[in-house]
C-alpha positions in Angstrom: -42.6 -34.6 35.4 -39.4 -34.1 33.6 -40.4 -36.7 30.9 -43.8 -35.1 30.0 -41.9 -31.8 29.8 -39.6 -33.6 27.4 -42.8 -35.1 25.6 -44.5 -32.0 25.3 -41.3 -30.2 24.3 -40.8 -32.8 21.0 -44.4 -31.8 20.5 -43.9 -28.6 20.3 -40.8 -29.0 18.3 -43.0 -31.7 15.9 -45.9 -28.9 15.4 -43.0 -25.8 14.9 -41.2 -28.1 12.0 -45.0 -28.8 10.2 -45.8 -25.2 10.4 -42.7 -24.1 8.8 -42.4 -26.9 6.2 -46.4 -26.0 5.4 -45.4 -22.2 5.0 -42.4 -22.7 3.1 -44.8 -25.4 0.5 -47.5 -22.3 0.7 -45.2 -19.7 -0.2 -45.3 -18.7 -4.1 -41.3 -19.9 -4.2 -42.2 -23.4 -2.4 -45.2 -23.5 -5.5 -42.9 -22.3 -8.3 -40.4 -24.8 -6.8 -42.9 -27.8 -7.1 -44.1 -26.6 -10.4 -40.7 -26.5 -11.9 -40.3 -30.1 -10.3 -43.4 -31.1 -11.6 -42.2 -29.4 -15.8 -38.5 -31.3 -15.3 -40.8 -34.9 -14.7 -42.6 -33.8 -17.5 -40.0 -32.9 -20.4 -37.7 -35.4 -19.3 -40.4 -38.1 -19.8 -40.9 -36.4 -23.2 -37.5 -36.5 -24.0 -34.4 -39.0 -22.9 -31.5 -36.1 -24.2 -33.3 -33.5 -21.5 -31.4 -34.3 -18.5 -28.1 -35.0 -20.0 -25.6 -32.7 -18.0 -24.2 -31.3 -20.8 -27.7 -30.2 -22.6 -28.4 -28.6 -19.3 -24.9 -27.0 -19.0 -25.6 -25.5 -22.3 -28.8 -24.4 -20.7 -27.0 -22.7 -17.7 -24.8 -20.7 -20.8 -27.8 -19.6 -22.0 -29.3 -17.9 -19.4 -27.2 -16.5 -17.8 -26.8 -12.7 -19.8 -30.9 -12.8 -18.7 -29.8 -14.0 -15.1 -27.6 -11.3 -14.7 -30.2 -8.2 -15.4 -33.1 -10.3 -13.6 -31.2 -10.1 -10.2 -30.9 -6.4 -10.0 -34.5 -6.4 -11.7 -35.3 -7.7 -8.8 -34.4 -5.2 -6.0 -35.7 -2.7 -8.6 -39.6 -4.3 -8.5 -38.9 -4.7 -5.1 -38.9 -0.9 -4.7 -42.3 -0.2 -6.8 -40.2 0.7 -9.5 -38.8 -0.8 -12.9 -36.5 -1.1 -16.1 -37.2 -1.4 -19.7 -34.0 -0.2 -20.7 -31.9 -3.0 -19.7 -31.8 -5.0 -23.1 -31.0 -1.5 -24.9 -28.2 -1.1 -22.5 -27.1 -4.5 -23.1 -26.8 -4.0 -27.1 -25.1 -0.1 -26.7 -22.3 -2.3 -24.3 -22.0 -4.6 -27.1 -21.9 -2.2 -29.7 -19.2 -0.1 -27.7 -16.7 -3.3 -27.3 -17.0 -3.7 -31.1 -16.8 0.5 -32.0 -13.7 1.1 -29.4 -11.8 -2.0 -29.9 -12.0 -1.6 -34.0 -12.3 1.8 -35.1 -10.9 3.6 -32.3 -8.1 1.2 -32.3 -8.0 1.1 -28.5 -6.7 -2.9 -26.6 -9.7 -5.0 -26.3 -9.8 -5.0 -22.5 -9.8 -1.5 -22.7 -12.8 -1.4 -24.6 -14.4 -3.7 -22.4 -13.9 -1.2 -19.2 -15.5 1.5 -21.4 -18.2 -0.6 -22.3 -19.0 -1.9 -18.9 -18.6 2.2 -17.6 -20.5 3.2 -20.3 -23.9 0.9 -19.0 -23.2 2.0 -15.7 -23.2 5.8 -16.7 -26.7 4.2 -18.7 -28.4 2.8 -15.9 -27.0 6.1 -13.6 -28.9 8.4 -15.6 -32.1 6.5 -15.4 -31.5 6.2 -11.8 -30.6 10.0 -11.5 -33.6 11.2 -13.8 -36.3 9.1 -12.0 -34.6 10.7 -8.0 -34.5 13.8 -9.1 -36.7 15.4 -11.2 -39.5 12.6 -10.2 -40.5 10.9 -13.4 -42.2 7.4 -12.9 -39.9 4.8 -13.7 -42.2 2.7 -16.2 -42.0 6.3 -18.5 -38.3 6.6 -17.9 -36.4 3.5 -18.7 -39.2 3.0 -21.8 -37.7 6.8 -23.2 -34.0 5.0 -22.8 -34.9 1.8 -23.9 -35.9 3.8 -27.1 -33.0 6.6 -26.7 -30.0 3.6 -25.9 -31.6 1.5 -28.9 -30.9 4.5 -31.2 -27.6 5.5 -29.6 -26.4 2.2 -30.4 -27.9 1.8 -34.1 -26.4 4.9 -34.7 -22.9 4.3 -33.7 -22.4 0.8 -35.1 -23.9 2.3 -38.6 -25.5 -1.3 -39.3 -22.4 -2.6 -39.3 -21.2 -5.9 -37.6 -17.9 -6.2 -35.9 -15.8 -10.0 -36.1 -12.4 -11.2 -35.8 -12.1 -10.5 -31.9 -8.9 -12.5 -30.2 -8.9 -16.1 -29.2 -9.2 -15.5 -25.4 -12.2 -13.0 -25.3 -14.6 -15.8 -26.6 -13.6 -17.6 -23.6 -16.0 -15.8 -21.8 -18.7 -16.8 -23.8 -17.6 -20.1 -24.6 -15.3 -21.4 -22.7 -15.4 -23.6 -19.5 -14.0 -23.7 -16.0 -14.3 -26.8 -14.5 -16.6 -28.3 -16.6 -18.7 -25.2 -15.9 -19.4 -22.8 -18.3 -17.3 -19.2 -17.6 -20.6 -16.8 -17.4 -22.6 -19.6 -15.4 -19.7 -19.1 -12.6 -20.0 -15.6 -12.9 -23.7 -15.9 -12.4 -23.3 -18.2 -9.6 -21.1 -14.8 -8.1 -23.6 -12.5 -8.5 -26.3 -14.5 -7.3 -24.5 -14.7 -3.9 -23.7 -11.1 -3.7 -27.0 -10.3 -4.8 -29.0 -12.7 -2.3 -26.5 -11.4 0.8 -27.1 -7.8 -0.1 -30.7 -8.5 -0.3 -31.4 -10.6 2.7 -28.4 -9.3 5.2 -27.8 -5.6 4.4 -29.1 -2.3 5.1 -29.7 -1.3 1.7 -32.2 -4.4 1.4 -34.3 -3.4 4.3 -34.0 -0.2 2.8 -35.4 -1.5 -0.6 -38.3 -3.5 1.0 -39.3 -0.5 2.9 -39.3 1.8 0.1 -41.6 -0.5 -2.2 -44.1 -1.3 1.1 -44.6 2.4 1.6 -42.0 4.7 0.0 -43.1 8.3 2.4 -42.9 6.2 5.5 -39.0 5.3 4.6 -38.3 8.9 3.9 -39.6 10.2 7.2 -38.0 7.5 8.8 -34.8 8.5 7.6 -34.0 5.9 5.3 -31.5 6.7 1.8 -34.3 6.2 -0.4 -32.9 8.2 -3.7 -29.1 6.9 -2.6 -30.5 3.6 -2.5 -32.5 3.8 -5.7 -29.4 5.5 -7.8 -27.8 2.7 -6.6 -29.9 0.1 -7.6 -30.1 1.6 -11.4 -26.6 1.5 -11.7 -26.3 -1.8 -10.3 -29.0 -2.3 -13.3 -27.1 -1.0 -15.8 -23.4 -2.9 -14.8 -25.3 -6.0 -14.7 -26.4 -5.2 -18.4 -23.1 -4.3 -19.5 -21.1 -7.1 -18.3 -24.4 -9.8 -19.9 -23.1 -7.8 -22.9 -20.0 -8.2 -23.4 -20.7 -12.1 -22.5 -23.1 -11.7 -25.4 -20.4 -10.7 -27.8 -18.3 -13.2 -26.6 -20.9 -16.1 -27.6 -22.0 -14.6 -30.4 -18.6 -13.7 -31.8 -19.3 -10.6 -33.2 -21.8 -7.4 -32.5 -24.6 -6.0 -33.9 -27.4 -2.8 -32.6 -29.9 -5.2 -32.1 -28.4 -7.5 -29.4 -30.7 -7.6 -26.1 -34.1 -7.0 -28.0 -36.8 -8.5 -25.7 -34.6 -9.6 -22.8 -35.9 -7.2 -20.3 -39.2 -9.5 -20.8 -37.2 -12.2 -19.9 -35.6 -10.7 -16.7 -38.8 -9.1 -16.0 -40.9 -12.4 -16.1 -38.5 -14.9 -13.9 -38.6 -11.9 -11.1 -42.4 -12.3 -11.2 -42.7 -15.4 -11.6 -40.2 -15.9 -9.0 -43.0 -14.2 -6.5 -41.7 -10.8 -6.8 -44.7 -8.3 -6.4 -44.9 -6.0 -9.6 -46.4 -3.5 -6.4 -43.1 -3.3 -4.6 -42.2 -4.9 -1.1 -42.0 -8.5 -1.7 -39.3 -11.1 -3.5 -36.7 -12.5 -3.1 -33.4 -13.7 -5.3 -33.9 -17.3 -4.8 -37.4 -17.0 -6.4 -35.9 -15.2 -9.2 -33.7 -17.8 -9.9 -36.3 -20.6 -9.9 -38.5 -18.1 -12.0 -35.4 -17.8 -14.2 -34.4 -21.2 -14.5 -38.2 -22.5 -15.2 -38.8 -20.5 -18.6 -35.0 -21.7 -19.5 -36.0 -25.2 -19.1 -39.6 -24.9 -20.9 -37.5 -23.1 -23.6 -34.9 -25.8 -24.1 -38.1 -28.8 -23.4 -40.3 -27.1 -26.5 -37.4 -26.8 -28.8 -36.0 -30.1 -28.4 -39.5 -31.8 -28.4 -40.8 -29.8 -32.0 -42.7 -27.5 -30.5 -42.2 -24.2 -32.0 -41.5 -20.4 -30.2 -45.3 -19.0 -30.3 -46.3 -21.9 -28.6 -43.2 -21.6 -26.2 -44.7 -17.8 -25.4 -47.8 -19.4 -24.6 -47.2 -21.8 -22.7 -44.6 -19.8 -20.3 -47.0 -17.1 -20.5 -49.8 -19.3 -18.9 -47.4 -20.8 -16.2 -47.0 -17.7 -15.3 -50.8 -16.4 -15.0 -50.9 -20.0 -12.9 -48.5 -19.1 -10.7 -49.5 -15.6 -9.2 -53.4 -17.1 -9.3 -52.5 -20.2 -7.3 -50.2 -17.6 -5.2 -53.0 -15.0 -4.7 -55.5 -17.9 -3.8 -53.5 -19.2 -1.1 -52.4 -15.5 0.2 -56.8 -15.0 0.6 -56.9 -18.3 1.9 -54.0 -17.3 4.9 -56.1 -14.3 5.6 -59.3 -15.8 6.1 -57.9 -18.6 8.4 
């Protein structure tokens, strides 16, 4: 007796581990995950530099000012809502470290606090604007992706600022164990992000709101805290990607940021995150993220130019949510 019980126990166990390895392979990350297996096979047969570790070091540098505004992108879709305005906040924070630290003569890690303060009053205001007086998100953050744009043309005048310090391009440039600085600083915020996501209150709370938004109300849930906070969150995130912007670039000009919040808002979908609210997750966003990187990188180096780059990410991701969407019929039907 005892040794079918243990029989039909390992069988049980056997059937519990294929179920979960099949869900996890059927969910849009375990797809994404196999497609960006299946692209790295791909360019790296195309190309012997594309797996170096330092090429895709380099890689990780890139990415990571997009990384940082894609993760609190994230809990933002995941609430129904969205931001436009995070690449305008990224080039007023860039134009501010620039404007404080030359003309008004203030130290340079002062101006980067008043940059960094200054996004997070930005993304405060869309936060506070959208809680209080109602307005849609989508119509919001596209008025201050339009109203930071022009707040930051108009305060740098056209003009560039250069000739920052040796150690501020550190940030930008520099390593720390081999690592570039802003890909550790990533790796930080991807943590934080992921734990406050997947462990807290105010992730529940965000998953609630963007699966039905009354219900969490009436359930006595902080939805406008929690959204305020999530905008700001928005808005740090997009200052601190822009000061590591002027580090790498060495100098600032209005038009830094234009077209990242595409970027950020393509990995979170891609990464599985429903553009309806109430589903994602950080670890698809950084897949999402780290697939376009690589097609990118894997065009450029193979001769390929960027309108075919658009293209093709474009139609990974229309392949992604239609394999996704035909598997999530398929589950319902079963």
């Amino acid at each position: 007796m005892a040794v079918v019980q243990e029989v039909t126990q390992q069988r049980s166990a056997g059937r519990s581990l294929r179920t979960w390895a099949q869900d996890v392979l059927l969910s849009q990350v375990g797809i994404l995950f196999l497609i960006l297996i299946v692209t790295i096979i791909v360019l790296a047969n195309s190309n012997a530099n594309f797996l170096t570790t330092q090429n895709l070091l380099n890689q990780g540098r890139l990415l990571a000012e997009v990384g940082l505004m894609a993760l609190p992108m994230t809990f933002i879709i995941i609430t129904g809502g969205i931001d436009l305005s995070v690449g305008s906040i990224l080039g007023l924070s860039a134009i501010l470290v620039g404007y404080v630290w030359n003309n008004l003569g203030l130290p340079l890690e002062v101006a980067i606090v008043v940059a960094i303060l200054a996004a997070c009053l930005a993304g405060f205001i869309n936060g506070f604007i959208i809680v209080r007086v109602n307005v849609p998100p989508l119509i919001m953050t596209l008025a201050t992706l339009a109203f930071f744009r022009g707040l930051a043309q108009g305060i740098s005048e056209a003009r560039s600022v250069t000739g920052y310090p040796e150690w501020f391009f550190g940030l930008g440039q520099g390593s720390i164990l081999g690592v570039p600085t802003q890909l550790w600083i990533l790796l930080i915020a991807i943590i934080v992000s992921a734990v406050l996501l997947a462990r807290t209150t105010l992730g529940r709370t965000l998953y609630a709101i963007g699966n039905n938004k009354v219900g969490a109300r009436f359930s006595g849930l902080p939805v406008e805290r929690a959204t305020l906070l999530i905008y700001t969150f928005s808005g740090l995130m997009a200052g601190i990607s822009g000061v590591i912007f002027v580090s790498r670039f060495t100098t600032t000009r209005s038009d830094m940021g234009s077209g990242l919040e595409l970027d950020a808002i393509a990995a979170v979908v891609l990464g599985g995150t429903s553009i309806f609210g109430g589903k994602g997750s950080i670890i698809g966003t950084v897949i999402g993220l780290v697939m376009i990187q690589l097609l990118k990188y894997g065009m450029a180096i193979n001769g390929i130019t960027n309108d075919a780059t658009i293209v093709v990410i474009g139609s990974v991701l229309i392949f992604a949510i239609l394999v996704n969407n035909l598997i999530q019929r398929l589950r319902k039907t079963e």
